[in-house]
C-alpha positions in Angstrom: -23.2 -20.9 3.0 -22.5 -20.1 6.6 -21.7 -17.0 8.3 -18.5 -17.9 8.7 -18.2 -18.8 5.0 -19.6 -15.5 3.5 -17.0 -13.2 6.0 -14.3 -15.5 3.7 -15.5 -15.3 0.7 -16.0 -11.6 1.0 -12.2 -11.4 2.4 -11.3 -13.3 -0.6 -13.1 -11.0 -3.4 -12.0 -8.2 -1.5 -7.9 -9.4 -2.4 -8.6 -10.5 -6.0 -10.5 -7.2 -6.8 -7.6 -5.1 -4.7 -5.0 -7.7 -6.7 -6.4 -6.2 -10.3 -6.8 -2.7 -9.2 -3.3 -2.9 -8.2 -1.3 -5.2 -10.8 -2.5 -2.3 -13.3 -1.3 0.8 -10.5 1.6 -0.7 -8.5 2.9 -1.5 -12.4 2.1 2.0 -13.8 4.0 3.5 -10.6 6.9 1.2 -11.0 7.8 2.5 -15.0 6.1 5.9 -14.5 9.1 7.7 -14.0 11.0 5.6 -16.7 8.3 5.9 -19.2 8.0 9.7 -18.6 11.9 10.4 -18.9 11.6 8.9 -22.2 8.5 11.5 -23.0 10.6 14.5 -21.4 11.8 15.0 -25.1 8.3 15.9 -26.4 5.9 18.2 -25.2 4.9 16.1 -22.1 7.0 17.5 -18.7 6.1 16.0 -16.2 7.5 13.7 -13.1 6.9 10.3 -12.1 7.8 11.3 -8.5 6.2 14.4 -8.4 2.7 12.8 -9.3 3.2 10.3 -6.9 3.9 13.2 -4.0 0.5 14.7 -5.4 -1.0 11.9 -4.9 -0.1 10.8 -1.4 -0.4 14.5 -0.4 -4.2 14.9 -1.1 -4.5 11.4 -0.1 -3.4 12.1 3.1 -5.4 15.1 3.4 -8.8 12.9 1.8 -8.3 10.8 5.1 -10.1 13.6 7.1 -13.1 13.4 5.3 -13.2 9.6 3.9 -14.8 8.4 6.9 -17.7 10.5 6.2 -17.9 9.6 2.6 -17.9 5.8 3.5 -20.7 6.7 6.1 -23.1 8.6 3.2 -22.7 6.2 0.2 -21.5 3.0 2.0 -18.2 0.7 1.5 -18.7 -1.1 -1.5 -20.1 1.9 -3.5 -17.2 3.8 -2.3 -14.4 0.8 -3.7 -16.7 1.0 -6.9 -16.1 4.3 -7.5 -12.5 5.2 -6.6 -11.7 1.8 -8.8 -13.0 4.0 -11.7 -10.8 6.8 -11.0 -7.5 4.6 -10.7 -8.5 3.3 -13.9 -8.4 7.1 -15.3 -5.3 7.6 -13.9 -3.6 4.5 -15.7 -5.3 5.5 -18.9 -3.7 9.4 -18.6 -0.7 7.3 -19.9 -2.0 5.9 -23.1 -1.8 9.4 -24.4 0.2 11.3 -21.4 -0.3 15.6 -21.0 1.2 17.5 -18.7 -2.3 18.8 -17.6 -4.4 15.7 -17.9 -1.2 13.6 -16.1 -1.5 16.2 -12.3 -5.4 16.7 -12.3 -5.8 12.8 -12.7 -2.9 12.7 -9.5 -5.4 14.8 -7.3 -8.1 12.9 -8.2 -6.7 9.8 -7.3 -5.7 10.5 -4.4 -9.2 11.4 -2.7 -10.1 8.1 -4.4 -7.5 6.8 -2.5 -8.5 7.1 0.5 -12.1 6.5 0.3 -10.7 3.3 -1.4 -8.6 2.5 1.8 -10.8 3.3 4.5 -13.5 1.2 2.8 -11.5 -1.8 2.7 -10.2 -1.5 6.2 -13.9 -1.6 7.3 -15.0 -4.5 5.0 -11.6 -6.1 6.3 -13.3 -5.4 10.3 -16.6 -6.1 9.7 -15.7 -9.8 8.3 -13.3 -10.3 10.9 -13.3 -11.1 14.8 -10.8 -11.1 17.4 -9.9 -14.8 16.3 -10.0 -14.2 12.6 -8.5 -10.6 11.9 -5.0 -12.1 11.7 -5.4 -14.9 9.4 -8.3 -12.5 7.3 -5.3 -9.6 7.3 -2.7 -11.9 6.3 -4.8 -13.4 3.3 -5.9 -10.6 1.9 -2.0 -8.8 2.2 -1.3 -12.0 -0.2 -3.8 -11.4 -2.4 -3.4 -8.2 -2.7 0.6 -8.4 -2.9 0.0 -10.8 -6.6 -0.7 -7.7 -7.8 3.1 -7.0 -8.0 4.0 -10.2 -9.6 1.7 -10.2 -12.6 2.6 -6.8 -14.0 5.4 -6.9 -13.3 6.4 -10.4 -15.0 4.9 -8.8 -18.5 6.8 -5.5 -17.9 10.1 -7.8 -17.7 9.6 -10.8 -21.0 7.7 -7.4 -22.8 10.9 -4.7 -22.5 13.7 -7.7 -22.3 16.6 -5.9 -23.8 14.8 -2.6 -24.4 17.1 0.5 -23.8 14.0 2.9 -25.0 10.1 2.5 -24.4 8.6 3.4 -27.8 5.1 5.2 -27.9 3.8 1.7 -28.9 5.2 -0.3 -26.5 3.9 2.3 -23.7 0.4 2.6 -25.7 0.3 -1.5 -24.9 0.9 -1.7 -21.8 -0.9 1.3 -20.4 -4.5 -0.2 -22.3 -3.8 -3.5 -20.7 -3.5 -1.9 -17.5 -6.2 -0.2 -18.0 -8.7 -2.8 -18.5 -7.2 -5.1 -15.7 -8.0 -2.2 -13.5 -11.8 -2.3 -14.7 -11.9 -5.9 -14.0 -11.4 -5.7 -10.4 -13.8 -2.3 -9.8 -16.7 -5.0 -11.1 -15.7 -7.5 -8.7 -16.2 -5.2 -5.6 -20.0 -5.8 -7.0 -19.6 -9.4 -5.7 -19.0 -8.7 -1.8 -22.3 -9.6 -0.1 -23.5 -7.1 2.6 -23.2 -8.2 6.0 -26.3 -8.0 8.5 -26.5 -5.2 11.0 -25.2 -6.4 14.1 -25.2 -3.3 16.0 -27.1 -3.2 19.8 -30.0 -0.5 19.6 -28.6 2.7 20.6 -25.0 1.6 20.5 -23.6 4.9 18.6 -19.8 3.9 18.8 -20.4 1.2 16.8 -18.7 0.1 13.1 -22.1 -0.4 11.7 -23.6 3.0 13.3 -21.0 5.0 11.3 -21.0 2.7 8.4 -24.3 0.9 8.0 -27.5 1.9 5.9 -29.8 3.9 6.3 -32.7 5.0 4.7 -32.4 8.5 5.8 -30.5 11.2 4.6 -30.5 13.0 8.0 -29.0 9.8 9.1 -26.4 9.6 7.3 -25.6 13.1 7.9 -25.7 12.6 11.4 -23.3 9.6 11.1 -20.7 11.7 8.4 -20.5 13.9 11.3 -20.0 11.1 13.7 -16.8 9.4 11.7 -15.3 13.0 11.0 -15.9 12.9 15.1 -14.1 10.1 15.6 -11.4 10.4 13.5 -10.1 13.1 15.0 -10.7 12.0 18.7 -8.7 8.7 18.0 -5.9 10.4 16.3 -4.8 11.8 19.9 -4.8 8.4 21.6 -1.5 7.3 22.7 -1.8 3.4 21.0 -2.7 5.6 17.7 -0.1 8.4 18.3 2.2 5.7 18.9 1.3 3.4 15.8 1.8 6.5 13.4 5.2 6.5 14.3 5.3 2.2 12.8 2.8 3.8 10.2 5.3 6.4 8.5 7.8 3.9 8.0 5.9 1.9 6.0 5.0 5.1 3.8 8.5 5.4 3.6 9.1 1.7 2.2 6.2 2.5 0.1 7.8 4.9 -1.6 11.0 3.2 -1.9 9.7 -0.2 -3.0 7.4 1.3 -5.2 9.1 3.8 -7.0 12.9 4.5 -6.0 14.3 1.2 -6.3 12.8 0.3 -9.6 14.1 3.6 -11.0 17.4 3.3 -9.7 18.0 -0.2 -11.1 16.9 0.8 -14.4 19.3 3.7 -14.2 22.1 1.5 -14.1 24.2 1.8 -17.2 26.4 -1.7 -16.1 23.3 -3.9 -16.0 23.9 -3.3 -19.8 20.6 -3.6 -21.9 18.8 -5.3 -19.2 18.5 -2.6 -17.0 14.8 -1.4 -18.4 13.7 -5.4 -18.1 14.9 -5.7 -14.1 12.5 -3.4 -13.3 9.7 -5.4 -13.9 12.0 -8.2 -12.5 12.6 -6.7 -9.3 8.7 -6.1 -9.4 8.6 -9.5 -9.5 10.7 -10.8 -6.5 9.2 -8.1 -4.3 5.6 -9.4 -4.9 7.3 -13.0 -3.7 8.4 -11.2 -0.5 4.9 -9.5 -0.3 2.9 -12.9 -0.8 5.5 -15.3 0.8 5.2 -13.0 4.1 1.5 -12.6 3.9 0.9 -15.9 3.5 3.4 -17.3 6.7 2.3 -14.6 9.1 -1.3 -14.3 8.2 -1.9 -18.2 7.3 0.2 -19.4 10.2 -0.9 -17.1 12.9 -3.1 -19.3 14.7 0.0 -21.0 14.9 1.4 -18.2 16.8 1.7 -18.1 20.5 3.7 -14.7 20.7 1.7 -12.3 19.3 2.8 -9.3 16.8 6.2 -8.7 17.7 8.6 -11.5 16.8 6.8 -10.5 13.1 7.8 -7.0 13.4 11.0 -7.7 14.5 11.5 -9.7 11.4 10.4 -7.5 9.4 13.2 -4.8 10.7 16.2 -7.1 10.9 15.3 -7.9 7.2 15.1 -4.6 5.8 18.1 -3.3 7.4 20.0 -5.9 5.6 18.7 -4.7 2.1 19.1 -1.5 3.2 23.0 -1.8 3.8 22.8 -4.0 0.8 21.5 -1.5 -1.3 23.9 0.9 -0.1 26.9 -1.2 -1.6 25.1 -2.2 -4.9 23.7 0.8 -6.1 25.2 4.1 -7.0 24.6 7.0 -4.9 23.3 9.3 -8.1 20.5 6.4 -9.3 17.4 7.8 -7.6 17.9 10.7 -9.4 19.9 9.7 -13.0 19.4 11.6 -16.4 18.0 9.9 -19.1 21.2 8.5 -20.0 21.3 6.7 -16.6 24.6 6.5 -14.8 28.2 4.9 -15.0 29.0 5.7 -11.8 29.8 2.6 -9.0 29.2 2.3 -5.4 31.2 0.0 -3.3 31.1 -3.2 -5.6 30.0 -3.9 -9.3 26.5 -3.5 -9.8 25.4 -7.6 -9.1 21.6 -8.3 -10.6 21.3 -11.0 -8.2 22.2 -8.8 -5.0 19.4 -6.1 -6.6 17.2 -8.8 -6.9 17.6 -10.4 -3.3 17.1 -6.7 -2.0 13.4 -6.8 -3.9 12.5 -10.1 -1.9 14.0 -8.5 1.4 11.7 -5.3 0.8 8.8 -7.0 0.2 9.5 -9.5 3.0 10.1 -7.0 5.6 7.2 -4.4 4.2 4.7 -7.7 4.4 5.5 -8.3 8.2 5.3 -4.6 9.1 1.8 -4.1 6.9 0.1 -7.4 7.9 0.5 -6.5 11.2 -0.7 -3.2 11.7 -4.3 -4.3 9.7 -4.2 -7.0 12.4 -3.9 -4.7 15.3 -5.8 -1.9 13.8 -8.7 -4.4 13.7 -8.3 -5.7 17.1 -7.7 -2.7 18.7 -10.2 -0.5 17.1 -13.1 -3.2 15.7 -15.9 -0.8 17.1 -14.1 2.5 15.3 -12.7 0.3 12.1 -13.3 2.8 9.4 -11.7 6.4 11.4 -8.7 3.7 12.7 -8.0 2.7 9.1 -8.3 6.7 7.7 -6.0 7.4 10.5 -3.7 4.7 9.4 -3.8 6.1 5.9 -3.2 9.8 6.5 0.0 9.0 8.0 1.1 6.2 5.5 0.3 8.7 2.7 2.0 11.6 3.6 5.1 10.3 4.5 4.8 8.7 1.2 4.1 12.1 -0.2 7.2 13.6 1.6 9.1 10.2 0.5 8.7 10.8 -2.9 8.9 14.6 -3.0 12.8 14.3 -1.2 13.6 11.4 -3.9 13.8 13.9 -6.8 16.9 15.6 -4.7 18.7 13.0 -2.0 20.9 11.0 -2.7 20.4 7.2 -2.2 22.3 7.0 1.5 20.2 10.2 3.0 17.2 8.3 1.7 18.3 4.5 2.9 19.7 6.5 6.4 15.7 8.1 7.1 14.2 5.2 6.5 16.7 3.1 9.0 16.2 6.1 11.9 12.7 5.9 11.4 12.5 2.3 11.3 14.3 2.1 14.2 11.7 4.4 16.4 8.9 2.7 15.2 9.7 -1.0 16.2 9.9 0.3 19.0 6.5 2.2 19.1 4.6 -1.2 17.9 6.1 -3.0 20.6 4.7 -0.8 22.9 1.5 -1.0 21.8 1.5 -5.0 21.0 2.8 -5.3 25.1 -0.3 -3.2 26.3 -3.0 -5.0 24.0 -1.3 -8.2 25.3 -1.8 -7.1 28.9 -5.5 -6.5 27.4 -6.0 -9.8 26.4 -4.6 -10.9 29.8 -6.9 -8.7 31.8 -9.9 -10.5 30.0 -8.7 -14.2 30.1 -8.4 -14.2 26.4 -5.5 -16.7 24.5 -3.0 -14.0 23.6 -2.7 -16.2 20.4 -5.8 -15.4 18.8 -4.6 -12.1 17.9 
């Protein structure tokens, strides 16, 4: 197999095994909260949300020092062992505590982010300037299956369920479980790729990732991505991405866990309400893969670089956002048990909720696919402290994201994520004009970003 060939096949195993791990976690987080309100009558007490803001605050905090963990032990060992640990997590729920149910949430969330900064340097170090789009935009589709086939079960499985019954959670929890396992072994399948690196050239993606047989070394090289973590984070092209980056942990949040709960709050969707959820699952994996697969695919075909995607991606979620805002109830994110009655400015429609899920993951595909193109094209010597970077921000706006959603109502929620939106198109195109005039500056084809 040539070169070439084994930098694809390694992007490739690096989406299915990312597609498992997440089909069992991006399903656990979308029924979490409705599974644990049906628990909240036993001795478990617990939140869905709460857990997730654990988890995307220590992620966010695990970004400082994942760099250095990825330098000691290496990428695939890292994805390895922070699969094992989501697998935990998912298994907490077979037989949830309260204890058992936050510690697993911490511990997740430094696996996180070893997790992530691992695959953004596999994702660099198999890429080039002419490849990093088309490699970003097939692994986003890979990855983004993930929400279709858990999601497809959770819907036929809980079809005109009003109550999830300790068997019914038991089953789908052990299924997630072992899917979960299944794509930590595949990470065993990526073949190492040979050192590259110039002698002496200490900037470089393989000095701060590569092996070596020394333990002083590696030390040395810890120290060098904790270095350069922090050096980037004051850049202006970084300072300015964070800005695109926080909305997408907004999204995250919403996509993820906000939207799901509110449609299955929804006492007018009758005794489908628990069922859409894994429906609406469902159609935002089609945005997810359908966008991946057009703007990553296609971009050779591309002759205007990042922005027209990006601008997509806004003018899309703006119109599920006002959506939204006239199909949903106001009270939903944050509904008793019971759910709610209460109406917003229409009758609840199933097909409107359902268009919104495509229009989120549509718009959350452009913005995402994106910013691993330009993080790798911008930052291929640095890929690993770009991608932690990347991830510290994501993760604790998630972690704000879902630590507001047990108290706002749905419009404050929908109104921060349009503000914010707003600010960081405008951030991304700022950096997208300046690594155009780059390109320029070089002779390079601005469509081979």
């Amino acid at each position: 197999m040539s070169s070439e060939g084994k930098k694809l096949f390694n992007i490739i195993i690096l989406g299915v095994s990312f597609m498992f791990i997440f089909t069992a976690f991006q399903t656990c987080g979308n029924i979490a909260q409705t599974v644990i309100t049906n628990l909240n009558s036993t001795d478990f007490h617990g939140s869905g949300y709460t857990s997730m803001s654990i988890i995307y605050g220590v992620l966010s905090a695990s970004n400082l020092i994942s760099p250095s963990v990825v330098a000691i032990v290496g990428p695939q060992f890292s994805m390895v062992v922070s699969g094992v640990f989501y697998s935990l997590y998912i298994a907490v729920f077979i037989q949830p505590a309260t204890w058992s149910f936050y510690t697993a949430s911490v511990f997740i969330g430094i696996a996180a982010a070893v997790l992530w900064t691992a695959q953004g340097n596999c994702l660099t170090v198999n890429s080039d300037e002419n490849t990093i789009g088309r490699n970003s935009g097939v692994f986003w589709a890979l990855l983004q299956f993930s929400l279709f086939f858990g999601n497809l079960y959770i819907y036929f499985a809980w079809q005109g369920k009003t109550h999830i019954s300790e068997s019914d959670r038991r089953t789908v929890f052990i299924a997630l479980t072992v899917i979960s396992l299944v794509g930590t072994v595949l990470f065993f399948l990526i073949r190492k790729q040979e050192d590259t690196k110039a002698p002496g050239d200490d900037d470089s993606t393989n000095e701060i990732l590569g092996e070596s047989s020394s333990a002083g070394n590696k030390m040395m090289r810890a120290v060098a991505a904790f270095k350069k973590s922090i050096t980037l984070s004051f850049t202006k092209e970084m300072m300015l991405l964070s800005v695109t980056t926080a909305y997408t942990g907004l999204v995250l949040t919403f996509f993820s866990g906000v939207y799901g709960t509110c449609i299955g709050a929804v006492n007018r969707f009758g005794s489908e309400e628990k069922s859409l959820i894994g429906l609406s699952g469902i159609f935002i994996g089609v945005g997810e893969i359908l966008g991946g697969g057009i703007f990553g695919l296609l971009s050779k075909k591309s002759r205007s670089g990042r922005n027209p995607v990006v601008m997509l991606g806004i003018f899309v979620h703006f119109i599920a956002f006002y959506l939204i805002f006239f199909n949903m109830p106001n009270d939903a994110p944050i509904a008793p048990m019971e759910g709610t009655d209460q109406v917003a400015y229409m009758t609840p429609s199933k097909e409107v909720a359902m268009l919104c899920s495509f229009l989120l993951g549509l718009g959350d595909s452009c913005f995402n696919t994106q910013l691993l193109s330009i993080l790798g094209f911008l930052y291929s010597e640095d890929s690993a402290p770009a991608f932690a970077i990347f991830k510290f921000v994501q993760s604790i706006c998630a972690a704000v994201a879902y630590f507001y959603s047990n108290y706002f109502l749905l419009q404050w929620q929908l109104l921060i994520m349009v503000i914010v939106g707003f600010f960081g198109t405008i951030t991304f195109f700022t950096v997208e004009w300046g690594a155009a005039a780059a390109l320029a500056a070089r002779g390079s084809d601005y469509s081979s970003i």
